[in-house]
C-alpha positions as CSV (number, residue, x, y, z in Angstrom):
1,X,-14.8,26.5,156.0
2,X,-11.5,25.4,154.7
3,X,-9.3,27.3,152.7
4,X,-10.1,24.2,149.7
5,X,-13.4,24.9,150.4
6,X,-13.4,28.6,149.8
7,X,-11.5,28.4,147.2
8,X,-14.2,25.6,145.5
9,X,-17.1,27.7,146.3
10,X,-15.6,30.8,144.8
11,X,-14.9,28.8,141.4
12,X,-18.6,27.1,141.5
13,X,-19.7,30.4,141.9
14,X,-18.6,32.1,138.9
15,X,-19.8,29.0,137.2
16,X,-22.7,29.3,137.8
17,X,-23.0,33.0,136.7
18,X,-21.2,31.9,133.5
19,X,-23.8,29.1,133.5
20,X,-27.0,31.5,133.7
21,X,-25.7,34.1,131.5
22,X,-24.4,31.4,128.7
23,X,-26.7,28.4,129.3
24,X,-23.4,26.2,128.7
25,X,-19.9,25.5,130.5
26,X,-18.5,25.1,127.1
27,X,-15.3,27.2,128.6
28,X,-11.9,26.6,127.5
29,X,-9.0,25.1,129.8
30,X,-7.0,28.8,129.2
31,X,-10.4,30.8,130.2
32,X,-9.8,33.1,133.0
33,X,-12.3,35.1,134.9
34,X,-11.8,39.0,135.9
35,X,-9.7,38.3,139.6
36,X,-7.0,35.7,137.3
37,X,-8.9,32.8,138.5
38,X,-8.3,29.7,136.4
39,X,-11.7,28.7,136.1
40,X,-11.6,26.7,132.6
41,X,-8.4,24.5,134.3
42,X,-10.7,24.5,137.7
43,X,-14.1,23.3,135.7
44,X,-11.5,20.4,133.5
45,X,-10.5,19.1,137.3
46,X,-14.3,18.3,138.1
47,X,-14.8,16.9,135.1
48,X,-12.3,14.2,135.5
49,X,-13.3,13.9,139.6
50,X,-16.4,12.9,137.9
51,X,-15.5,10.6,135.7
52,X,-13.2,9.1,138.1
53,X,-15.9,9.0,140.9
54,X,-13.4,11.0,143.2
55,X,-15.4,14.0,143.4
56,X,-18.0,14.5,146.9
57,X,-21.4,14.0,145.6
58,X,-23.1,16.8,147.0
59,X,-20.4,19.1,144.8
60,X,-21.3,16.4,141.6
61,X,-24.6,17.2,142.4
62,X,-24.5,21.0,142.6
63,X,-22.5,20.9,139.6
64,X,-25.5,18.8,138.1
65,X,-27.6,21.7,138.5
66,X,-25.4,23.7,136.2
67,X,-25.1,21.5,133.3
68,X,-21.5,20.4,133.9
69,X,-21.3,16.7,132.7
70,X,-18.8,14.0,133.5
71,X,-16.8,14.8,130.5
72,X,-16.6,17.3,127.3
73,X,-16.1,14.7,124.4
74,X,-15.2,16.0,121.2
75,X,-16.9,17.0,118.7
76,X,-17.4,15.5,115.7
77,X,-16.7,18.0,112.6
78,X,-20.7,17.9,111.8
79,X,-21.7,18.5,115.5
80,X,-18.5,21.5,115.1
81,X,-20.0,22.7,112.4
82,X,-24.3,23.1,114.3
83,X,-22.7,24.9,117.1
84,X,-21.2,27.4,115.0
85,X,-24.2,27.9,112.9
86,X,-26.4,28.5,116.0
87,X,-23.9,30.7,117.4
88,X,-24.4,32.9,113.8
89,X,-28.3,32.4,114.0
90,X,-28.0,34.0,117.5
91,X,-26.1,36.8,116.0
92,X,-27.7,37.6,113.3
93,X,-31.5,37.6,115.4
94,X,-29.4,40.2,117.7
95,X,-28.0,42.3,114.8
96,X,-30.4,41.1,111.4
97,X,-27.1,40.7,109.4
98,X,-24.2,38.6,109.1
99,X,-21.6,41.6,108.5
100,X,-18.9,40.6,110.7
101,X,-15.1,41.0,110.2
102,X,-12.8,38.0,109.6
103,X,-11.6,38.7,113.4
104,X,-14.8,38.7,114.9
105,X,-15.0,36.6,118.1
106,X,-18.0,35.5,120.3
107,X,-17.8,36.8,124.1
108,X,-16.6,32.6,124.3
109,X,-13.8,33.5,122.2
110,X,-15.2,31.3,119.2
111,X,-13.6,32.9,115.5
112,X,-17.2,33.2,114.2
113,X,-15.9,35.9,111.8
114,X,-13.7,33.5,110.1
115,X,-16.0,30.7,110.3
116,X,-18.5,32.6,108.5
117,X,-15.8,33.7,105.7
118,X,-14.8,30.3,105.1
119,X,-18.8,29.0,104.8
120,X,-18.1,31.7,101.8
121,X,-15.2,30.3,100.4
122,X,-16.5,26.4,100.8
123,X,-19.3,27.5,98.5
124,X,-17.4,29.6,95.7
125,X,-15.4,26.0,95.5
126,X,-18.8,24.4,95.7
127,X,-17.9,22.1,98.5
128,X,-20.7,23.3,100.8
129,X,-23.4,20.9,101.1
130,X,-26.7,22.6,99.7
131,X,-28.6,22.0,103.1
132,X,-26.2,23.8,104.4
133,X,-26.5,27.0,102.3
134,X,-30.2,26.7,102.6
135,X,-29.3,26.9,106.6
136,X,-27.1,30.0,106.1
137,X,-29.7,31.2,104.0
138,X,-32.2,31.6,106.3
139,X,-29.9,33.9,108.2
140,X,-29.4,36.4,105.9
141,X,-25.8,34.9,104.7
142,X,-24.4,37.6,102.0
143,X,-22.6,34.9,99.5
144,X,-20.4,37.6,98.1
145,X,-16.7,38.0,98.0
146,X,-15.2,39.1,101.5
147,X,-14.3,42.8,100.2
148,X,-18.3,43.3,99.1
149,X,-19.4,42.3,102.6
150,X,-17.1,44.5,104.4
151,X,-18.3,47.1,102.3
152,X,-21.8,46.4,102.6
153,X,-21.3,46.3,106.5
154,X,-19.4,49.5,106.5
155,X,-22.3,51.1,104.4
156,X,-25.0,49.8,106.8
157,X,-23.2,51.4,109.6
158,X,-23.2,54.7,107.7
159,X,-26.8,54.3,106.8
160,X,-27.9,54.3,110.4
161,X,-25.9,57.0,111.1
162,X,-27.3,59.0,108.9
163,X,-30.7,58.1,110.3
164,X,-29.9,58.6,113.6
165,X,-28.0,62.4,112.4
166,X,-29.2,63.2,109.1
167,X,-25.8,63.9,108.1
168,X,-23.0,61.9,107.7
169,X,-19.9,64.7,109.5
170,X,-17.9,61.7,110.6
171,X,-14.3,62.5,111.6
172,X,-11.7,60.2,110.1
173,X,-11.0,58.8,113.5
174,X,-14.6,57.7,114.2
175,X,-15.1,53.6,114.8
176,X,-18.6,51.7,114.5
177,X,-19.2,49.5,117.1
178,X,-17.3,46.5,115.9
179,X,-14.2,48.5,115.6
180,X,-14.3,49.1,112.0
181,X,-12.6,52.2,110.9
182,X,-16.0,53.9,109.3
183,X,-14.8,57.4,108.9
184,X,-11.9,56.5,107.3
185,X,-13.6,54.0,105.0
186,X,-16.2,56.9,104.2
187,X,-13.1,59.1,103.5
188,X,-12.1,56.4,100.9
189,X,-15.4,56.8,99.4
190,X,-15.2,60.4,98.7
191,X,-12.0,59.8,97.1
192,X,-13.7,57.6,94.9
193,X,-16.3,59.4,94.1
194,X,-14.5,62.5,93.5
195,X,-12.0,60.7,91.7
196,X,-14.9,58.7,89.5
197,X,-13.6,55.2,90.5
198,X,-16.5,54.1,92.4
199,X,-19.0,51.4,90.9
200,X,-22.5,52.8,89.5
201,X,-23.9,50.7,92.1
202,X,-22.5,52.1,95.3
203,X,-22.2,55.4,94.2
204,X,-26.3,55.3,93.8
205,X,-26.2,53.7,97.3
206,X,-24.2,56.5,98.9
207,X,-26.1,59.3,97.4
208,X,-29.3,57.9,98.8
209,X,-27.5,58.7,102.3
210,X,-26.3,61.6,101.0
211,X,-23.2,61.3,100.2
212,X,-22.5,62.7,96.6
213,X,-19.3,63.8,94.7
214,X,-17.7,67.0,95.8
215,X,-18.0,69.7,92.5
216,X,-14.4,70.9,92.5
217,X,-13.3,73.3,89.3
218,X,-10.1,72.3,87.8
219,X,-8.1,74.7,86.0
220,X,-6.0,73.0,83.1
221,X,-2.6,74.2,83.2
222,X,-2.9,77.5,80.6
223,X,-5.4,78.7,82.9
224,X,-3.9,79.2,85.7
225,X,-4.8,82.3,87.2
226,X,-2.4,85.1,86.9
227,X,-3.1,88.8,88.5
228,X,-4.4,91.1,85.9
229,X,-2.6,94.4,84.6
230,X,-3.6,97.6,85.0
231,X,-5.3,98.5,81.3
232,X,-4.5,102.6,80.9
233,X,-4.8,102.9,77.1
234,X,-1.3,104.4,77.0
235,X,1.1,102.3,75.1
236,X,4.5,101.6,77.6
237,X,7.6,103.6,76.8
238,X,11.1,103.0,76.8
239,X,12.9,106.3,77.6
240,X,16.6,105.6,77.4
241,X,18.6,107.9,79.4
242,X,21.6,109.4,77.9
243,X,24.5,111.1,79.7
244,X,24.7,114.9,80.0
């Protein structure tokens, strides 16, 4: 073999694993695989040897076989707006929520997260089409305000620790596994709760996991504690001391 032709089996090689792990080639021209190869700018150049009828047919055809078509045309905002939704149905069958971060990005590198946060913000205005609430719906969208998810999904993650623990001794270092910074935000909590700032509701949430407010006795200032004196029943005395 050639060097071209090592170099064009390697490529159709890792797309073909990309191909039977994704079920698409839906790659982007930047997308680079583990060795630095430029497979998204290789998989663009048979695209367009395809279109142009420059490319060897038994390579069209193998390529064929893995779902890469002649061109990628571009999506229309509707058809955009499908392949989003079916990449947040296939998240939330795999998780049974939708509590993602605003950063959150698909192994594809698609910014579901923010995607999903502005389906939120499209309804609040009421510009999202009503079939396409009922669609989120089905998936367990949570219509609330962006701070109320990301405390709903940081309570979830407690909750199933303290399943999995029966306790909820999280250091303030300790990250779920989306990255989110649980033992702080359970820190926050107790502040809150200690401090009587947190809402009826999620306080009732948090002590059905156990976590409660921390009795702690406050002195008021006049009673401080000061060490007792010695009680002898003998009035003090002032001897003054004259000179002899």
């Amino acid at each position: 073999q050639s060097l071209d032709e090592k170099r064009w089996e390697k490529n159709f090689e890792y797309a073909r694993r990309y191909y039977d792990l994704h079920k698409n080639l839906n790659i982007p021209a930047s997308y680079k695989v583990d060795d630095g190869s430029d497979l998204g700018q290789w998989l663009t150049r048979q695209r367009n040897k395809l279109r142009d009828g420059t490319l060897d047919p038994e390579r069209a055809k193998r390529l064929a076989g893995i779902g890469l078509a002649a061109y990628s045309p571009k999506l229309s905002k509707a058809e955009r707006w499908e392949k989003n939704f079916e990449l947040a149905r296939e998240y939330y069958e795999a998780n049974r929520n939708l509590n993602v971060s605003d950063k959150y990005k698909t192994e594809d590198g698609v910014a579901l997260g923010r995607w999903i946060e502005y389906q939120r913000r499209k309804r609040a205005e009421g510009e999202l089409a009503s079939e396409r609430v009922k669609k989120l719906n089905s998936i367990g969208m949570v219509w609330s305000d962006a701070g109320d998810a990301r405390w709903n999904k940081n309570f979830e993650y407690a909750r199933k620790y303290y399943e999995a623990n029966k306790n909820l001794d999280i250091p303030g270092h300790y990250m779920a596994e989306d990255g989110s910074d649980l033992g702080q935000w359970l820190s926050r909590q107790r502040k809150k709760l200690n401090d009587g700032t947190l809402a009826t509701e999620r306080v009732e949430k948090l002590a059905g996991i156990g976590l409660i407010a921390e009795k702690v006795q406050k002195l008021k200032p006049h009673e401080e504690k000061r060490p007792k004196q010695r009680q002898s029943g003998i009035e003090p005395v002032s001897v003054a001391w004259g000179r002899r």
